[in-house]
C-alpha positions in Angstrom: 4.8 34.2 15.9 5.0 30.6 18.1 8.1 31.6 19.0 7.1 34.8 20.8 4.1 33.1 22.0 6.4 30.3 23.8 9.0 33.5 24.8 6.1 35.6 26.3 4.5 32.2 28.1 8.1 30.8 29.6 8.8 34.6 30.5 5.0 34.6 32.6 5.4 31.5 34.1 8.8 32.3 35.5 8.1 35.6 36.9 5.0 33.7 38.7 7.8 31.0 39.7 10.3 33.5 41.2 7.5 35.1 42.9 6.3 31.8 44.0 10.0 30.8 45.4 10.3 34.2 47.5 7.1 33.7 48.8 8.2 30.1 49.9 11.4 31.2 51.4 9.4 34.1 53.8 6.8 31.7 54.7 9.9 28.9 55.4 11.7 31.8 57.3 8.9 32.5 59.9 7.4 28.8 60.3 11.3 27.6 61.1 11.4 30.4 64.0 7.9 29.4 65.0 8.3 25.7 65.0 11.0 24.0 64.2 13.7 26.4 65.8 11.8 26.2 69.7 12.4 22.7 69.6 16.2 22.6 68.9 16.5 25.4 71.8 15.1 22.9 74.3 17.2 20.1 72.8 19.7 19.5 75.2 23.3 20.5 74.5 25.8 23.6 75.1 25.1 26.9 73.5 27.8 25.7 70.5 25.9 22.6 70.0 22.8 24.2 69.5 24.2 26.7 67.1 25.2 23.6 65.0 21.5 22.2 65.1 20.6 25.7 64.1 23.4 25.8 61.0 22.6 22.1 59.5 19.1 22.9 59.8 19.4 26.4 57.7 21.9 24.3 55.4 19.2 21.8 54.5 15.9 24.4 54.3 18.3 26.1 52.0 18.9 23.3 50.2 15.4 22.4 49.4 14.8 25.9 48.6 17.7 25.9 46.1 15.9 23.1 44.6 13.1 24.4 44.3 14.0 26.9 42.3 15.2 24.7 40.1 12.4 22.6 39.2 10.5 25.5 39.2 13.1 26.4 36.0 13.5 30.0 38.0 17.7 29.2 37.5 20.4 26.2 37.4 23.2 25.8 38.7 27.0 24.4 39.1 29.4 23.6 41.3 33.3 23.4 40.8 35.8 22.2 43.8 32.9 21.3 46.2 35.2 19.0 48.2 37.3 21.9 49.1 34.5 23.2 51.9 33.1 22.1 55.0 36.3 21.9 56.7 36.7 22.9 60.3 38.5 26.3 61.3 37.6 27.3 57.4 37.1 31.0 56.5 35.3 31.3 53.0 35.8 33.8 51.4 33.2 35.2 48.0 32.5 37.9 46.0 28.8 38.7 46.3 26.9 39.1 42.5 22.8 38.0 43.4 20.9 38.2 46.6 20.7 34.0 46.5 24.2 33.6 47.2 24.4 33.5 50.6 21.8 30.9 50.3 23.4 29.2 47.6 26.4 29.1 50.1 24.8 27.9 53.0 22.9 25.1 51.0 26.5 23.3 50.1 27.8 23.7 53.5 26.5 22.0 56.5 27.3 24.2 58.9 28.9 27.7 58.9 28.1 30.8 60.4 28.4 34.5 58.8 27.7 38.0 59.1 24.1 39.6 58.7 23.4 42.8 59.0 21.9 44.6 62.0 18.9 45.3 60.2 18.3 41.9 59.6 17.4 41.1 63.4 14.6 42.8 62.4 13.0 40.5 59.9 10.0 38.2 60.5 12.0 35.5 57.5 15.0 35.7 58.6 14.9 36.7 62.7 14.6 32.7 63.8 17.8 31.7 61.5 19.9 34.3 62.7 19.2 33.7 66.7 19.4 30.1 67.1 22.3 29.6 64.7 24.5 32.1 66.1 25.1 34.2 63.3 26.9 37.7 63.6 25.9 41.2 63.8 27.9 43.5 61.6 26.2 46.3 64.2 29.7 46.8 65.5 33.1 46.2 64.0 35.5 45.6 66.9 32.7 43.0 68.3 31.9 41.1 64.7 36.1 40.4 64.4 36.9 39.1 68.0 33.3 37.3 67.7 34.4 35.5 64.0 37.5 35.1 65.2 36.4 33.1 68.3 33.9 31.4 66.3 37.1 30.0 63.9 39.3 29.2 66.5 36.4 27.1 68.0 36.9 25.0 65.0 33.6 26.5 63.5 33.4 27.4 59.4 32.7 31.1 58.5 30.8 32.8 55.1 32.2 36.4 54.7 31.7 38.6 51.7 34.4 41.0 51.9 32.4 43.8 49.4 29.8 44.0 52.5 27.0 43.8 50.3 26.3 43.1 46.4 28.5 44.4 43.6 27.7 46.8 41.4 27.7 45.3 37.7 30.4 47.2 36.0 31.9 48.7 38.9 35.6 47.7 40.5 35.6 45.9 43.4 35.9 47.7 46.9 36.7 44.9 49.4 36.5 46.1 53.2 39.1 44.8 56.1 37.4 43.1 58.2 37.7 39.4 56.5 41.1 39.8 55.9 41.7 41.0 60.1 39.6 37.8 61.1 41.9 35.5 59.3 45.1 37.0 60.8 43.6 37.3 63.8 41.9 34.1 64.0 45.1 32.1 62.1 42.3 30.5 60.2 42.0 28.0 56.8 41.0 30.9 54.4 39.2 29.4 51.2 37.9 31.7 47.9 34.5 31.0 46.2 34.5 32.7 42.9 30.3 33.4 42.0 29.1 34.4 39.1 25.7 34.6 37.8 24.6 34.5 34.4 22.6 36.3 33.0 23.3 39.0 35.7 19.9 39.3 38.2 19.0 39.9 41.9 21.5 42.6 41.5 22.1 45.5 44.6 20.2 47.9 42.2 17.3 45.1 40.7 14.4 44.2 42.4 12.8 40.5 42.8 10.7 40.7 39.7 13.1 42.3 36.9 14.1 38.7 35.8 16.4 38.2 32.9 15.0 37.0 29.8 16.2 33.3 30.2 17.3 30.9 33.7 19.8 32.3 35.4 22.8 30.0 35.7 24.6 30.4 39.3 28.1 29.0 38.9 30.4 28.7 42.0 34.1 27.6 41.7 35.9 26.8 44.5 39.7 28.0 44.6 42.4 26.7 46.6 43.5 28.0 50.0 45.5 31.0 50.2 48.7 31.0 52.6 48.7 32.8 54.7 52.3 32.9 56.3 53.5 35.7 54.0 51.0 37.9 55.4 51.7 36.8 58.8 55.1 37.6 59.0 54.1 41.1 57.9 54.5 44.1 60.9 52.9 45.8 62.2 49.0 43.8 61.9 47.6 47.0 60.1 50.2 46.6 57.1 49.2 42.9 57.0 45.7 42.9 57.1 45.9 45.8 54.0 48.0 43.4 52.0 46.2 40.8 52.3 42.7 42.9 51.2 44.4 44.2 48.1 45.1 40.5 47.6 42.1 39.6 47.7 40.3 42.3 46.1 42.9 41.7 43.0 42.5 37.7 42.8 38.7 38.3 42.6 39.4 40.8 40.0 41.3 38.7 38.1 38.8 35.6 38.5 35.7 38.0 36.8 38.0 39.3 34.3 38.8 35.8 33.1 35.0 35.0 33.2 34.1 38.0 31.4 37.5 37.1 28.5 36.4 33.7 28.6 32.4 33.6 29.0 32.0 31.1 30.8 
């Protein structure tokens, strides 16, 4: 009977933390465009620098949020091969299980920009972060590739998840083109992060409160770079960019399957 008691109690209280933690991370989101973000615009420097200010800013209100949501005891976390990131001219490439890890993401790397959707723009949370740090609208295809691709060549970082939004639990994965065309294109570093989320939560078809019945534990390994001078050599760039999808697509594939074999 305890036992159920202290089940039912830790179940209440972190509900009311998770609630608490997205709460935080709207209020964040609207007092960073407010206040903090105005100032960095009027900070002087080059549309590029700025963008920077913008990124390490997101990367450490990320950070603290990730935290919090630690100590709250809403999830924990790990981190495998955390030396391989914030290089310059670095694509990084993940598979996409829980709304948090684009945040989780952006809390290890400094600076890095990525791809939001359109509709986005139109949030009060997350309008400020987008604008001053540069990030790019998926609103247009042709535009998000030669704009990533710039953005690379630069010597920026970049965050894509090739799915284009959360998996599906138990489904195959469907990777789109367009990370595989910006690497080509941009002749980039291209980097895998392998995510998985245990218990599975903040899924495409959960919402905020269906929690799992323990912590979540968000675990993020790090592979090595993948060459990309086979793919390269490839003609004409339409053959290459579809090779090096399937690639990725089946070394994701591979990474949950040996999660799923292993359980860990």
């Amino acid at each position: 009977m305890a036992n159920i008691l202290i089940k039912k109690i830790d179940f209440g209280w972190r509900l009311l933390a998770t609630a608490i933690s997205f709460t935080s991370f709207g209020i964040g989101g609207v007092m960073l465009w407010l206040l903090v973000f105005p100032l960095l615009a009027i900070w002087p420097g080059n549309r590029a620098q700025k963008a920077g200010r913008a990124q390490y800013t997101v990367h450490l209100s990320f950070y603290v949020f990730i935290g919090l949501m630690h100590r709250l005891g809403v999830m924990t976390y790990e981190v495998i091969g955390l030396e391989k990131l914030n290089r310059p001219r670095q694509l990084i490439v993940a598979n996409h299980p829980t709304l948090v890890d684009v945040v989780f993401l952006l809390s290890r790397i400094k600076q890095a920009n990525c791809i939001v959707k359109a509709s986005l723009w139109h949030n009060p949370a997350m309008r400020g972060p987008i604008l001053n740090a540069g990030y790019i609208s998926n609103a247009d295809s042709e535009t998000m590739i030669n704009d990533c691709a710039t953005w690379l060549q630069n010597g920026g970082a970049m965050i894509i998840f090739p799915e284009g939004t959360r998996s599906v639990p138990g489904q195959a994965y469907r990777f789109q083109r367009g990370a595989a065309a910006i690497a080509l294109q941009a002749d980039s570093i291209i980097t895998p992060v392998t995510l998985t989320c245990m218990p599975s939560t903040l899924t495409k078809t959960q919402a905020w409160y269906q929690i799992p019945q323990q912590r979540f534990h968000l675990r993020m390994i790090v592979g090595d770079d993948i060459q990309l001078q086979p793919f390269r050599e490839l003609q004409p760039r339409s053959i290459a960019v579809r090779r090096l999808t399937q690639y990725l697509q089946d070394y994701f594939t591979q990474q949950r399957e040996r999660h799923e074999r292993d359980g860990n």
